[in-house]
N, C-alpha and C positions, 0 to 999 in steps of 0.2 A: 791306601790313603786317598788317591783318587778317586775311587770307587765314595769311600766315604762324604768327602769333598763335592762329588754328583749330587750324591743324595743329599744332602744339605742343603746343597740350591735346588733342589726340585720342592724340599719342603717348604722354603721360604717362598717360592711363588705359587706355590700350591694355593694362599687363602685369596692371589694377585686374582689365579686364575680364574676360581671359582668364584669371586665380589659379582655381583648383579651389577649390571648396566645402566644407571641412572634416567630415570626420567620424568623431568621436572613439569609437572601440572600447573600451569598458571590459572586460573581460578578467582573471580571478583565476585561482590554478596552480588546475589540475584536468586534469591529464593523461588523456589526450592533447593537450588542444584548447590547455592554457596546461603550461609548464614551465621554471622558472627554474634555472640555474646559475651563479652567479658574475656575476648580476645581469643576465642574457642570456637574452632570452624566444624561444622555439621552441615550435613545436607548432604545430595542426592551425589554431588561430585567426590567427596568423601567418603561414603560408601562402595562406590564405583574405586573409587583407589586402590581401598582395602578390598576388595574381593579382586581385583586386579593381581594385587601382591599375592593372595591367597593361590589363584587360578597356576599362577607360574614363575618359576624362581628367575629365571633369566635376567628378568629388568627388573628393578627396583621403582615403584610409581611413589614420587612426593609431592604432597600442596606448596606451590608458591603463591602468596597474596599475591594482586595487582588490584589496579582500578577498571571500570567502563574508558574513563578517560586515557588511563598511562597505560592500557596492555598491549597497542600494536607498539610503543614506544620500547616495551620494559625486555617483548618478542626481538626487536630489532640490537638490543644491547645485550642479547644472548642469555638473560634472567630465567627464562623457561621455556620449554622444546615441545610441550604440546599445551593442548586445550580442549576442555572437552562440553557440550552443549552448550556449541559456538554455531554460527551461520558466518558461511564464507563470505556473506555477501555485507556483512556489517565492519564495512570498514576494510577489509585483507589487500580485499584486488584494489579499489580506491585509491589502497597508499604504495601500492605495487608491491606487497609483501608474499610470497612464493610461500606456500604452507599447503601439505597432501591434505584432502577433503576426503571425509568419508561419506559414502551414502547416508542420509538423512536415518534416524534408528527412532528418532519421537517429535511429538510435536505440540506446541501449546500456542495460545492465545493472547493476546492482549487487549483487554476492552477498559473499558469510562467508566468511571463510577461518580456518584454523585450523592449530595444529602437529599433523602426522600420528599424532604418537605419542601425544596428547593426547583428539585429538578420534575414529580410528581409522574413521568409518565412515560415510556421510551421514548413519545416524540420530540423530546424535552435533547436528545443527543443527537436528533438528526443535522442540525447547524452547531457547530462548535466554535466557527470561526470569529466570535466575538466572542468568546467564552474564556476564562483562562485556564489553564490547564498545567497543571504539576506532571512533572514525568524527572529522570534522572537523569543528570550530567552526564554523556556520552554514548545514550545509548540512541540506536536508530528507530525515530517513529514515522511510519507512513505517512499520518496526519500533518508531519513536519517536513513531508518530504526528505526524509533520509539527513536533514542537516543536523552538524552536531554543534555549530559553532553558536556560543553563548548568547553571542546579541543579535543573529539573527533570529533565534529558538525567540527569544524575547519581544525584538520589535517587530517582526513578522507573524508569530506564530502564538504570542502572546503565552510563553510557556515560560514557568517558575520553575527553576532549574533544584532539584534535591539530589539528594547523595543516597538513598534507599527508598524502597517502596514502602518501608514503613511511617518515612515521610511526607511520602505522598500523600496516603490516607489522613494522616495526623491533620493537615493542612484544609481536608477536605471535611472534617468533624469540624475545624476550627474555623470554618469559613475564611478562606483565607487564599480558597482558590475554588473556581466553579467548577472543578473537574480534574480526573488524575486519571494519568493512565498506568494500568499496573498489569500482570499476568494470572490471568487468568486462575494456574495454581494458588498465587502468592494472597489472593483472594479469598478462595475457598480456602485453604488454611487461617487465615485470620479473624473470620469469622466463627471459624471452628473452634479459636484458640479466646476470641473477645466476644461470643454468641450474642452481647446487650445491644451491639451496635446491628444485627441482623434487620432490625426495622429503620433500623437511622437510614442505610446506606443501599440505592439501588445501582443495580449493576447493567450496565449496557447489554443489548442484544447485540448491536451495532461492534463490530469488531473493527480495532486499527489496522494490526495485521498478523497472521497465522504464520507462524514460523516452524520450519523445519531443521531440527538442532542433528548436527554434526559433531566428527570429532576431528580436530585439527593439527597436526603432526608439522615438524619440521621435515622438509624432506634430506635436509645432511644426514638427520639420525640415522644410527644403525637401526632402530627398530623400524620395520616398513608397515602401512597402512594395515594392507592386507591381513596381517595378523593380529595387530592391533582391531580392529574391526568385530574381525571373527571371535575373538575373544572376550566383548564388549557385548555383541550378539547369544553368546553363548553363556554371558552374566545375568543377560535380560529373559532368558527363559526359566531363572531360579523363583520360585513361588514369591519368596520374598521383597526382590525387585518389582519384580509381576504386581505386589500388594502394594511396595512403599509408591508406585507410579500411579495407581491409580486411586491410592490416596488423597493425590496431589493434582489428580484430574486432569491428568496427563496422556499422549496415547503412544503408546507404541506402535512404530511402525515396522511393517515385515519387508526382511531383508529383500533387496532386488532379486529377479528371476537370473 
């Protein structure tokens, strides 16, 4: 009867024991990496989840929405434990928030764009400072000096605050702003996806600023960098990633010595 009784609670925490370890991906659009249509997330972070899940059963990896604006907010009220093609330096240390950094794994661009007929020539981007400029609520631009706050971006820096880079561009067909700044990928995909606009729309030499994208962990979790990393590393050498990144005009970078 005891014997029996044993076995019965080892069955019952048997499915305890084997449950995968949660962990929650906070993730806002910023195409390539997040892209929402009709309330349906795709993109490069997505991908990354699921070959994640694929690679090894231990944890369990989930997309949680956030914003640009509300993610160190959403990180601090416990909402979700990592993030990934993130830069430590946008925002983390600033609001004194403790999060493991990985070595940098890729890296993209962020330039100006403008109406052809408008702007007619790179030298056309070399002064911006009178110029106005669309870029998105919260995130950090060089040109801005790193500020995020609304009415400085506005009365200093003369920037029209949008919620997507698909906005931005919208505003820059619609005249409506001299200038957007957008990434580099998120560019060359658009054009790919709308090719009429390929003459309307010239694109800076002139870059804002080059960023190196990380992945960014809590360090209470059970799951530590290091593995997290290597496993990440070891996604980006599948053909497929390999392709969907350079699709997107992206570069991969190799791991430190």
């Amino acid at each position: 009867m005891k014997l029996l009784l044993l076995l019965t609670v080892l069955i019952l925490a048997l499915p305890q024991a084997l449950a995968s370890i949660p962990v929650r991906v906070g993730a806002y659009e910023f195409p390539p990496y997040l892209q929402l249509q009709q309330q349906q997330a795709s993109g490069l972070t997505v991908q990354l989840i699921a070959e994640l899940n694929q690679l090894q059963q231990q944890y369990h990896f989930e997309l949680v929405l956030t914003t640009p604006v509300r993610r160190h907010q959403d990180f601090q009220q416990g909402l979700f434990d990592a993030i990934f093609f993130e830069d430590e330096n946008w925002g983390w240390q600033k609001k004194g928030l403790m999060m493991q950094a990985s070595p940098a794994f890729a890296q993209d661009d962020e330039v100006f764009i403008a109406l052809q007929s408008q702007a007619q020539s790179q030298q056309w981007f070399a002064d911006l400072s009178q110029k106005s400029k669309a870029g998105i609520l919260g995130y950090h631009y060089r040109i801005a000096n790193y500020e995020t706050d609304p009415d400085i971006l506005a009365n200093q820096y003369l920037m029209i605050p949008v919620t997507d880079h698909l906005a931005s561009v919208e505003l820059v067909l619609k005249q409506r702003t001299d200038t957007a700044i957008v990434t580099r990928s998120f560019i060359k995909q658009y054009l790919k996806s709308y090719p009429q606009y390929q003459k309307a729309l010239l694109i800076s030499d002139r870059v804002d600023q080059s960023y190196q994208l990380q992945l960014l962990l809590d360090p209470a979790h059970p799951l530590k960098m290091d593995a997290l990393y290597q496993w990440v590393c070891q996604i980006m050498q599948q053909p497929m990633m390999q392709q969907a990144f350079a699709d997107n005009g992206l570069t991969l970078l190799p791991k430190p010595d």
